[in-house]
TIZADO-605030 format. One record per residue (C-alpha): residue in three letters; x negated, y, z. Coordinates in steps of 0.001 Angstrom, whole numbers, plus 500000, padded with zeros to 6 digits. Last residue first. Example, Ala and Ser with C-alpha at 12.3 -4.5 7.8 and 13.67 -1.06 7.14 Angstrom:
BEGIN
ser486330498940507140
ala487700495500507800
# end
This chain:
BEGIN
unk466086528856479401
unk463535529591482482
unk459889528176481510
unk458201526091484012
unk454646526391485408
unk452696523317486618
unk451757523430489694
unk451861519394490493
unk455017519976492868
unk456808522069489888
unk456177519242487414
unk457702516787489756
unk460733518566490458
unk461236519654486714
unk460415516373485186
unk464159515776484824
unk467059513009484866
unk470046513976484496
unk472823512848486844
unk477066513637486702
unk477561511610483647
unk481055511234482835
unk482925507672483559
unk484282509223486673
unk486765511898485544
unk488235509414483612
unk488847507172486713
unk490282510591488531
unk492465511458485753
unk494143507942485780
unk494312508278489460
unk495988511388489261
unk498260510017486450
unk499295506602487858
unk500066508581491170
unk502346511490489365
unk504441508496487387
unk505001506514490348
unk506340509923492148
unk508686510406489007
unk509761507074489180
unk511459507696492455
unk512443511127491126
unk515013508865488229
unk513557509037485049
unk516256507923482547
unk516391510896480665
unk519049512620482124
unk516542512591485456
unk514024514683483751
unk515031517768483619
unk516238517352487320
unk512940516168488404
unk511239519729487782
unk509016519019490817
unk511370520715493255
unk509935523907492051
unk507479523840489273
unk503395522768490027
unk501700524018487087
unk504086526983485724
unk503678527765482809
unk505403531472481300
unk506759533444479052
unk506702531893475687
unk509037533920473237
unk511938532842470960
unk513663535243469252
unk517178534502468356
unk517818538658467418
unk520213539647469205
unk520062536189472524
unk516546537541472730
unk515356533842474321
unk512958533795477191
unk510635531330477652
unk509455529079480848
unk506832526130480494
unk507439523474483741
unk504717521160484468
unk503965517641485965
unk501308515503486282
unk498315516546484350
unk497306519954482290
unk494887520245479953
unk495155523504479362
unk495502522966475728
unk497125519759475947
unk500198520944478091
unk500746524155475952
unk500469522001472969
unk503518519476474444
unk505485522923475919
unk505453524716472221
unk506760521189470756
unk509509521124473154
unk510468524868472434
unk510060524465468767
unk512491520938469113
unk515169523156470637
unk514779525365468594
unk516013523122465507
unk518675521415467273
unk520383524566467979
unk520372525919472142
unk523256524997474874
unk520357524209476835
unk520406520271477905
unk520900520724480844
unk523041524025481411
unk522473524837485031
unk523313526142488327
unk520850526064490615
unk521099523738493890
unk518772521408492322
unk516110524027492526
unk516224524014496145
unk519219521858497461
unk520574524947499358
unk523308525526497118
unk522066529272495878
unk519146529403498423
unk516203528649495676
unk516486529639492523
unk518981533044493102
unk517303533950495875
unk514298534580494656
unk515623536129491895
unk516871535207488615
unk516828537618486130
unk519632540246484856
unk521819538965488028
unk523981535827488288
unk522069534027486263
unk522667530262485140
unk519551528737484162
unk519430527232480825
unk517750523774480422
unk515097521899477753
unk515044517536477670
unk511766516950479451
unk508595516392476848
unk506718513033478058
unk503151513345476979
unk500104511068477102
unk497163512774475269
unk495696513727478476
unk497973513283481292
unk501403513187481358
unk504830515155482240
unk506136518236480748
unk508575520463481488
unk511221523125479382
unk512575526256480252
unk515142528204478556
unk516026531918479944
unk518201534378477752
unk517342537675477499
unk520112540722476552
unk518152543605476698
unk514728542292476270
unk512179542976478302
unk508381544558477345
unk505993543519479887
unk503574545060482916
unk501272543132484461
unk500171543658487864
unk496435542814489885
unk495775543613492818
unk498687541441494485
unk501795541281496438
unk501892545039497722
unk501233546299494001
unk504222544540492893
unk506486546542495079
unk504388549647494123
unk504682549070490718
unk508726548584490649
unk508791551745492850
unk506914553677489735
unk508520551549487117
unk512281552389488292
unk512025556275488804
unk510374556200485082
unk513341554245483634
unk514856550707482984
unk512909548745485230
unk512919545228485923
unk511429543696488962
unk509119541160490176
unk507452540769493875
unk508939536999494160
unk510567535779490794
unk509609531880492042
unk506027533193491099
unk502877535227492100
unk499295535606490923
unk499593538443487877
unk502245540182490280
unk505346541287487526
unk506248544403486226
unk509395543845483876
unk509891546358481309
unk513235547890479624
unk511977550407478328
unk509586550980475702
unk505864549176475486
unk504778552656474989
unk505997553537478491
unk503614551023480198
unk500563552779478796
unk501719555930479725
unk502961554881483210
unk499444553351483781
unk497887556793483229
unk500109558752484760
unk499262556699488049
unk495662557164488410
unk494113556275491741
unk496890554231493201
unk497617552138490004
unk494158551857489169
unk493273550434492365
unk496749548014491913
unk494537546948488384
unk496799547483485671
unk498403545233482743
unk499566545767479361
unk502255543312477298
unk504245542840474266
unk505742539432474661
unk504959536206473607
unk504899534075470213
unk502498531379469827
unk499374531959467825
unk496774529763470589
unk494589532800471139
unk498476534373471748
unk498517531983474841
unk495834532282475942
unk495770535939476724
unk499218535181477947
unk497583533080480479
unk495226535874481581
unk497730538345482709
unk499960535548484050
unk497224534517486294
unk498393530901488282
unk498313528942485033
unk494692529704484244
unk493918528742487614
unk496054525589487459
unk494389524696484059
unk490913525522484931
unk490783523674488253
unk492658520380487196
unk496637520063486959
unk498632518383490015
unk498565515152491066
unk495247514671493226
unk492863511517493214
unk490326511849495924
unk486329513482494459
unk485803515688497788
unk484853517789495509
unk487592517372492829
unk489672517610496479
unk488314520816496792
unk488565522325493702
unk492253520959493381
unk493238523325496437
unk491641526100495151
unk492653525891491391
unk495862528121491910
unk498248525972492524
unk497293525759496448
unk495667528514497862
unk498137530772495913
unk501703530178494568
unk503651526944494844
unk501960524024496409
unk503465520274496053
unk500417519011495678
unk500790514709496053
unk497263513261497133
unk495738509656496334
unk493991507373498572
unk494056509459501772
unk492859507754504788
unk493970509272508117
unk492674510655511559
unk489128509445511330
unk487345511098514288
unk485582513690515963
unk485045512613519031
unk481430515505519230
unk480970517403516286
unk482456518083513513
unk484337520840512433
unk482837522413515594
unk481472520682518852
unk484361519419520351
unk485440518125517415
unk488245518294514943
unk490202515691513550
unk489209514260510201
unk491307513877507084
unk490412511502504379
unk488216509874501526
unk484915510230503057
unk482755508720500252
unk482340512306498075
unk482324514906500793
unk484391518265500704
unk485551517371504468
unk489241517930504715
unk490397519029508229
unk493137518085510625
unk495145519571513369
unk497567516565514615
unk501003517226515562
unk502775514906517688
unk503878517759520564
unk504099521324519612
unk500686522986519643
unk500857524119516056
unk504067525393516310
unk506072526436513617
unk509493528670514071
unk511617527760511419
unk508730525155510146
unk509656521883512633
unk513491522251511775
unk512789520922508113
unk511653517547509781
unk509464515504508405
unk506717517594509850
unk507330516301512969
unk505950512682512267
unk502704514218512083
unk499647515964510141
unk498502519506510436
unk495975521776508377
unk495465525548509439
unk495376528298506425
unk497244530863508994
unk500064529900506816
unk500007526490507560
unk498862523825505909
unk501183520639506233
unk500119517721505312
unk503275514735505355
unk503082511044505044
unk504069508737502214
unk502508504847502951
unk503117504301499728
unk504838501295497285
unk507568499918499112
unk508408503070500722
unk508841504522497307
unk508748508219497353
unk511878510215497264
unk512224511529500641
unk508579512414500658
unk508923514459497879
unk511403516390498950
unk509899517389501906
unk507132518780499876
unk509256520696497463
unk511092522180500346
unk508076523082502211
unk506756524537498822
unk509737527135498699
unk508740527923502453
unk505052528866501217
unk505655530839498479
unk504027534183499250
unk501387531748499845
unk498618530639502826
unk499326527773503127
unk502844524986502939
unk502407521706501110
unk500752518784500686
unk502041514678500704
unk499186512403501268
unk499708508755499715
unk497839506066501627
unk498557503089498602
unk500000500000500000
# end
């Protein structure tokens, strides 16, 4: 039975939405299969195992000290292959112990310190089978100004964009208004490093951009600005595979209730998480754009090289039938199970799905060469100069 090591939680402006996804997850993995147990990092950054963390209760008011939690650490160390208590003596001194194996982990991170290429830096370190996307891919993923950049290097369609730094935003104003004004109004200003909608707003007017930037300047330091369309529709599609291996999700159509969906909107509406949004699965889109949307998502998934499961958002200008790619997003909410579940694949399978991946990943990861063998060592011990190249 495979050690499985559920994380979720840090230090992210997303941290209760990837509680859910967490606890979701370990409803839905196969007890026959995994020995499923909850990480929790808190949002002081502090790691925590224990039967407690099951419960949804345990994170309204989290305590560290309550009773059956165990503060853990990660040691970066090929060979160690789990979480350690900490010592008396520092991260690892004296009775510091063993206080789980981990044979493959489950990210189920939204935001910073988690799907941003942190997290999966470590554990590439630390060299455990993970589920998520690799470094570049979820770091890419995570900066919206830089992932349209890709994007457009790859031809597909997105939306007129500039970006600011928040230090240029507080030192010269007029100057980002200008450039944002050409785009024409409407604009959405968006934190380059957040999502789930948090810190983004629409604006329709100068009055609007300037609080708009300073509400996105409070989540991050760096903002992108982008033209809107007047009447968008929103179709998102996922992804699930490794490598070459693809399985393209059926594409849906949120439900809004407001211009875009908020926070709230994806993730209080019915209290299921993203189940609990209404939906239009499959999108009530033609035949033909459907299949551009599903082969967009497959080429976005190969080029970053993603793994496990992502969801690519686009908006739709419901005038002109414009299709634009907005958006990836490297862990999605709740796993994006729902897109798949008309297809046959039920969550369960989902979770076996995630593990065959990471550890496919990690046994490909493992045939490279990490050793080359030089005279450098031995040729600087005998005196003998080098050249620097």
């Amino acid at each position: 039975m495979l050690n499985l090591a559920v994380l979720f939680g840090s230090r992210a402006a997303e941290h209760d939405v990837s509680i859910i996804s967490g606890l979701q997850i370990l409803e839905n993995a196969d007890k026959s299969k995994y020995n499923a147990f909850p990480v929790y990092v808190s949002r002081k950054g502090e790691w925590f195992i224990g039967e407690p963390l099951r419960k949804v209760e345990t994170y309204k008011n989290f305590n560290g000290d309550q009773k059956g939690l165990t503060r853990v650490i990660l040691p970066p160390v090929p060979g160690m292959k789990g979480l350690y208590t900490l010592g008396s003596g520092g991260l690892f001194g004296a009775k510091s112990q063993k206080a789980a194996d981990i044979d493959c982990a489950i990210f189920a991170f939204h935001g910073m310190h988690g799907e941003d290429g942190s997290m999966q830096g470590l554990f590439e370190l630390a060299n455990i089978p993970y589920t998520s996307c690799g470094v570049t891919g979820s770091a890419v993923g995570m900066d919206k100004v830089i992932m349209k950049s890709v994007f457009k290097s790859m031809g597909l369609p997105v939306l007129d964009s500039t970006y600011c730094y928040r230090s240029e935003w507080k030192e010269n104003p007029a100057a980002v208004i200008e450039r944002a004004e050409a785009l024409g109004y409407p604009v959405y200003v968006k934190p380059a490093n957040l999502g789930s909608s948090i810190g983004i707003s629409r604006a329709v007017d100068r009055a609007s951009l300037e609080k708009a930037m300073d509400v996105a300047c409070a989540y991050d330091r760096r903002i992108l600005i982008e033209k809107g369309l007047n009447k968008p529709v929103e179709i998102n599609c996922a992804c699930l595979g490794c490598g070459g291996k693809t399985t393209v999700s059926l594409c849906e159509q949120p439900a809004s209730w407001e211009e875009f969906l908020t926070f709230e909107d994806k993730y209080t509406r019915g209290g299921k998480g993203m189940k609990g949004l209404a939906r239009q699965v499959p999108a009530p889109i033609s035949d033909i754009l459907t299949e551009t949307v599903r082969a967009f998502t497959a080429d976005i998934f190969r080029m970053l090289e993603c793994k496990g499961v992502v969801r690519v958002d686009y908006m739709l200008d419901s005038e002109t039938e414009a299709l634009y790619v907005s958006e990836i997003n490297t862990i999605p909410g709740s796993f994006a199970f729902y897109l798949f579940e008309p297809m046959g694949i039920s969550f369960r399978q989902l979770v076996d799905q995630l593990v065959e991946y990471a550890h496919e990943a990690m046994v490909q990861k493992n045939e490279s060469t990490f050793a080359y063998d030089s005279e450098i060592i031995t040729n600087v011990m005998n005196g003998t100069k080098t050249t620097n190249k």
